[in-house]
N, C-alpha and C positions, 0 to 999 in steps of 0.2 A: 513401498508400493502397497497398493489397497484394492479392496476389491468387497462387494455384496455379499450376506451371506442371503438367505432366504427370508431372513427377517429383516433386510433393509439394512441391518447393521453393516460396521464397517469394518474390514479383515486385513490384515498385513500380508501382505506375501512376500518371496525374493524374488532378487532380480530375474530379468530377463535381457532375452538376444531378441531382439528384432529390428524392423525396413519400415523409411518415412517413406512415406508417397503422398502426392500430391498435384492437384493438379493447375493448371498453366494456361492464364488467359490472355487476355494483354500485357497486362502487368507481368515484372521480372518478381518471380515467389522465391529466389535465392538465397536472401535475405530473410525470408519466413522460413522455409526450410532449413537453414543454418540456426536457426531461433528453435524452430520445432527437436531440432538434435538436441540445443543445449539443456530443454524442456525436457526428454526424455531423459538423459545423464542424471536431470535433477531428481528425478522420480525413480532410481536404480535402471533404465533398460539402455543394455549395449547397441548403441545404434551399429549395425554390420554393413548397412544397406539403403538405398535411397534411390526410388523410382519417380519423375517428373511427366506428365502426361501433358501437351500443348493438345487444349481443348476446350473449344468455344461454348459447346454446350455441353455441361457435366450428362452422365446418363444418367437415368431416374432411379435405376436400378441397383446399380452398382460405381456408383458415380464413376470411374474410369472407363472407357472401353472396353469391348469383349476380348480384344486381343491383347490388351495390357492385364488384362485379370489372370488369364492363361499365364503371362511371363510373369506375373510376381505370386503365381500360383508356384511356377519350376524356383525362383529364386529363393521362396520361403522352404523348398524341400532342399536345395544345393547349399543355401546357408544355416541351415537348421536353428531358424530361427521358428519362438511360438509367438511371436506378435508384430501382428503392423499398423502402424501410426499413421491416419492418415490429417492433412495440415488443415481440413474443413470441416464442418460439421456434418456428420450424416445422418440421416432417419435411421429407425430402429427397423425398416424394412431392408435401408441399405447396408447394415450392419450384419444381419442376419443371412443375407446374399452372397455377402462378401464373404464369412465365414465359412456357409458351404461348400464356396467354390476354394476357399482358399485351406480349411482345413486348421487354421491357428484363429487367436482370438485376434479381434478389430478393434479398436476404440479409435475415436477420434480427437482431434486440437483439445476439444470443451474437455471431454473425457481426462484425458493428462493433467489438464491444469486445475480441475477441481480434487482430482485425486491428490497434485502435491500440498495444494491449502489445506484437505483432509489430513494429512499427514504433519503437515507445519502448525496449522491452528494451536495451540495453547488454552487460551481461556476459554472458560463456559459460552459469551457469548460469538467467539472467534469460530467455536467449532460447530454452534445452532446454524451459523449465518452460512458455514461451508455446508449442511448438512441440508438445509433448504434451497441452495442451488442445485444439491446432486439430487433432489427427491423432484423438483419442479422439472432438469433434466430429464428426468427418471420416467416421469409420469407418460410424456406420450409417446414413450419408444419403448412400452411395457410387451406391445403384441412382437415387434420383433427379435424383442430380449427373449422373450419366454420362448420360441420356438427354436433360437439357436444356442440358447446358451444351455437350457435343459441339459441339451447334447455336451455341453463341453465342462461343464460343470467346475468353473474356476477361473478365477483371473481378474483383472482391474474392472469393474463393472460388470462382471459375465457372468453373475452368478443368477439369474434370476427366475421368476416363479413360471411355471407351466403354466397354459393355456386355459384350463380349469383354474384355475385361483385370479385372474386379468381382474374381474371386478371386483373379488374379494382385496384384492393388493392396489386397485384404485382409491375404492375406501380407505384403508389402511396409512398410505401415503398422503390422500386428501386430509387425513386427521390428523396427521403429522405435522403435517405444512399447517393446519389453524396451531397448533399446538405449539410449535415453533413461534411463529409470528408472535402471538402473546406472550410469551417468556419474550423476545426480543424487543419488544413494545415495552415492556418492563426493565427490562439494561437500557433501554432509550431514557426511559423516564430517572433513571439512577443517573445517568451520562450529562441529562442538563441539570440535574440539582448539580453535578460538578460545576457544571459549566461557568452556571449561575452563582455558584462562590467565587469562580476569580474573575467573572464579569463585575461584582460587589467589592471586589481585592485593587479592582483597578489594575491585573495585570493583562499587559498583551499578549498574545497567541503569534509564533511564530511557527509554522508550519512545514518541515521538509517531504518534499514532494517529486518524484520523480519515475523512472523506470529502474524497473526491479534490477537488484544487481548493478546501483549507479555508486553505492559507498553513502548511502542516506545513514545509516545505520554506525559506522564505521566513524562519519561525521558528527552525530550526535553522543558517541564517546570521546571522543575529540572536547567536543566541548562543555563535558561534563568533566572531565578532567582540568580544564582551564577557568571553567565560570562555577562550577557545583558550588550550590546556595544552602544545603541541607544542613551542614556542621552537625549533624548528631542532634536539627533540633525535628525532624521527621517530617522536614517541608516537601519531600518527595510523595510523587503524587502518580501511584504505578497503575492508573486507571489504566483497563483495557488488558492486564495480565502479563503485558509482556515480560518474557525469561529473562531475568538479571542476572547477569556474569556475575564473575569471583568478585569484581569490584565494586558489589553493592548494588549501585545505581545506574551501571551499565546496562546496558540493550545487548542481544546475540547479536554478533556479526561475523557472517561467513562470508566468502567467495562463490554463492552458488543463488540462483533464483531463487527468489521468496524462502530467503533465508529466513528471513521475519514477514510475521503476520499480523500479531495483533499492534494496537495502537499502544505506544508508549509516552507519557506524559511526563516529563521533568520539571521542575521550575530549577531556574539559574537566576547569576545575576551578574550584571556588567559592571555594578560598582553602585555605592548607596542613592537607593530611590529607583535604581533600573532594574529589577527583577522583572524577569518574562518568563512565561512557558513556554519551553522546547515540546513539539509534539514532532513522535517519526512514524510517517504511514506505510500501511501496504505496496509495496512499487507496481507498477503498469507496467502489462505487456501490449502486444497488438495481437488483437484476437479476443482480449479478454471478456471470457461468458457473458454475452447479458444478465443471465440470472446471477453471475455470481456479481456483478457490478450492482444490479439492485440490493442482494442479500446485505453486502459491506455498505451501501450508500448511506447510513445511519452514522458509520464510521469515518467515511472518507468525506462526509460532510466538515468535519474536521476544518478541513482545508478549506471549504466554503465559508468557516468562520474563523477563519484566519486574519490576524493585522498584514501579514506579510509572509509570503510564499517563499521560501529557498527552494529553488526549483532544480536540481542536483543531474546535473550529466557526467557521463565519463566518458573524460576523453579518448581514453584511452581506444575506444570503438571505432572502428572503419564507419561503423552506420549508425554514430552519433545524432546527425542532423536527423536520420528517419526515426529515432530513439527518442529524440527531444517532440517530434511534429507528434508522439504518439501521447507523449506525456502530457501534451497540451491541450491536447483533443480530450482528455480525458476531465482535465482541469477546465475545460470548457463547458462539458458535460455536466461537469459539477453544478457548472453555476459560478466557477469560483476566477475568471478570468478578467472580473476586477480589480481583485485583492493584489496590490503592490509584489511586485515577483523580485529575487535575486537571483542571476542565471551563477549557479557554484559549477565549474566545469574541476572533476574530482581526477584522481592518480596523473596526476601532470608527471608525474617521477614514472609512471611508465611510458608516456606520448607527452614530451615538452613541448611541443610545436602546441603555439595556441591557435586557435581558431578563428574564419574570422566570425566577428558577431555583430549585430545590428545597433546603428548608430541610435546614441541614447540607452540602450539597454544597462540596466546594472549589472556588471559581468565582476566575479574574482574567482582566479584562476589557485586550485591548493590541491594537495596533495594529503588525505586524510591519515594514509598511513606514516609518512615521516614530520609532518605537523606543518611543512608548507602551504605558507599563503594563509594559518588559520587567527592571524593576529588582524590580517587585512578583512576577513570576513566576518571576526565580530564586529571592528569597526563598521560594516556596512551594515551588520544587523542593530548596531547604536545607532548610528544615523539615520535608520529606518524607523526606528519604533520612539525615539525620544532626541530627538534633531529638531524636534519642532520645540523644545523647553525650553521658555522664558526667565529670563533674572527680572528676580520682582525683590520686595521687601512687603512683608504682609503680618501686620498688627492684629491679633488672635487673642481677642479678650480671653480672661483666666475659666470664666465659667466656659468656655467652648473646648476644653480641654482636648475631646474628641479631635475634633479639626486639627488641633496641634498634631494628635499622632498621627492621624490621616496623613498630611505633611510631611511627618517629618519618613515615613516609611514609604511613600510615592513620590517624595520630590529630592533633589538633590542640595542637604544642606548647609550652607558655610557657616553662616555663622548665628546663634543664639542669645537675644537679650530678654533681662526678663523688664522689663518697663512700669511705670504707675498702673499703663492703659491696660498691661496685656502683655504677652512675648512675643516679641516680633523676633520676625524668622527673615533671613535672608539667602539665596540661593535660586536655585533652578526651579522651575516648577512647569506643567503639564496646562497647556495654554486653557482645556479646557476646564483643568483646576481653578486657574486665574479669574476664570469666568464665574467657575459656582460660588467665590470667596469673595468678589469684589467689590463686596459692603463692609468688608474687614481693610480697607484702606490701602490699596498697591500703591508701592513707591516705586514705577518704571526705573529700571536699573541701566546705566550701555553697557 
């Protein structure tokens, strides 16, 4: 857990006891508030307690009512808890309100979930991208920070400047936030010269995408274990930072939210001519910050440039189907709701009942931790990315030597003659290779 000091930096504290609250409109928020706990747990605070308020219009003041502020005023003194979470966003007026009357410190949904990215980040530009969501947060809830936090002097976002300093720490934070952005305009510009070498490599991008805590993570050791392309010749490709386990070219993978942050890039291979990169993203919650959705957007763009989406759910969840509509929306947001999806429904070894799923959809059902189902889902990941590969036979005069190895490292090859004309090559090949070559003479194959 984290929290401000005076200088905007970021501070560890320990845990805490504290009460979700929230409040209750049309919609059933059962579902967010069981979410908002697990969210809390992630970040060290013991949830003890949990108040719901059914109410059409929030107050401006103190978003709950005056008679609900009173009882989780007594409940914060009978449970001796010092923090209450509450499941919406509030102003740094309602913040401040709420403090006075309640005497512990407030943060809200935004609050918690930039605080655990603060926490989880890894790399240089993992931890720029968390730090300009909490400073853009930050900024226009500085007048009610500074008047109640003065007083309490600590806690996950509570630590902040007096009322005399407000314009001095506007500037301050404005300068930041340019300072930020240009360092991350610069990992942008690092990020497509990647890009742009296995756009020129001719490899596909397959993409794991889903809500946090689905087994994306879990999966992509999985199949670093079964396809791993690297053999000691350092084809591993650890853009974006992420922490490698003891196994080298593994990813971290917990049992807990935003276990992982940063992007993690692999290349694999399915067998000669099919190398693709594996990319694992940051997982989706519902709620998640606008600023921190822009901050990552450079990142999660990822997916936008994806050949094909594993779009990863666990089954194991009661509120699965709400968990998938969340991930999608996001993937929508992206932009990225064209790109070829494969719905991977993940710990079938804990919930084997399948689900049902929509007619047409490409579904495989696996279990990441005991290795079910993950024979059926490379095949679906072969079928996706190189399903479409022709048997040609293609005569490759000797000075284009290049084209050969292009060839023979992108296409799948049987067999090699060396000829009068040239080597012909015979085998699999990428229909739109067929296309760039075919003044080197295809002999259509069945």
């Amino acid at each position: 857990m984290v929290r401000f000091n005076e200088d905007n930096e970021i501070i560890r504290e320990d845990s805490y006891r504290g009460i979700i609250a929230g409040v209750q409109r049309r919609e059933d928020i059962e579902t967010s508030m069981d979410e908002l706990e697990a969210l809390c747990e992630a970040d060290g605070i013991q949830v003890v307690g949990r108040l719901v308020q059914p109410l059409e219009r929030p107050n401006s003041a103190t978003l709950i009512g005056k008679g609900k502020v009173e009882e989780l005023a007594g409940l914060c003194v009978s449970m001796e808890v010092d923090t209450v979470v509450f499941n919406e966003e509030l102003s740094g007026i309602q913040i401040r309100n709420l403090e006075e009357a309640l005497g512990v410190r407030v943060i809200d949904r935004t609050i918690l979930i930039l605080d655990i990215f603060a926490d989880r980040a890894i790399s240089k530009e993992g931890k720029l991208q968390v730090e300009l969501a909490q400073l853009k947060y930050r900024m226009p809830r500085l007048t009610g920070f500074g008047r109640s936090l003065s007083r309490l002097g600590g806690g996950i976002g509570t630590r902040g400047p007096g009322e005399k300093k407000l314009e001095t720490d506007r500037r301050h934070i404005a300068r930041r936030i340019d300072d930020i952005r240009e360092e991350l305009a610069k990992a942008g510009k690092s990020r497509q010269t990647q890009k742009s070498g296995r756009v020129k490599a001719g490899l596909p991008v397959v993409c794991l995408a889903g809500y946090t805590n689905a087994g994306k993570s879990a999966i992509m050791n999985r199949l670093i274990d079964m396809l791993d392309s690297d053999n000691g010749t350092g084809a591993s490709d650890a853009a974006g930072g992420a922490e490698e386990a003891a196994g080298g070219r593994k990813v971290k993978s917990q049992d807990m939210l935003f276990a992982t942050l940063d992007t993690a890039h692999r290349r694999l291979s399915l067998g000669k001519g099919m190398d693709f990169i594996l990319i694992d993203t940051v997982g989706f919650v519902s709620g998640l910050p606008h600023d921190l959705v822009e901050a990552f957007k450079s990142t999660l763009e990822e997916v936008k440039d994806a050949d094909v989406i594993i779009h990863v759910v666990d089954n194991s969840r009661e509120d699965k189907e709400f968990q998938t509509e969340v991930a999608s929306r996001v993937i929508r947001q992206l932009g990225a709701d064209g790109v070829p999806q494969i719905f991977v429904y993940n710990k079938m070894d804990l919930a084997p009942e399948k689900p049902l799923i929509t007619a047409g959809t490409e579904t495989v059902f696996i279990s990441a931790r005991t290795g079910d189902g993950m024979e059926e889902l490379t095949a679906a990941i072969r079928n996706a990315l190189f399903g479409g590969m022709v048997k040609a036979s293609l005569l490759i005069p000797y000075d284009k030597g290049n084209i050969v190895s292009y060839l023979c490292e992108n296409g799948q090859i049987d067999n090699m003659d060396y000829k009068p004309e040239g080597t012909l090559l015979t085998g699999s090949f990428k229909e739109e290779d067929l296309g760039r070559y075919r003044e080197y003479g295809i002999i259509q194959n069945d």
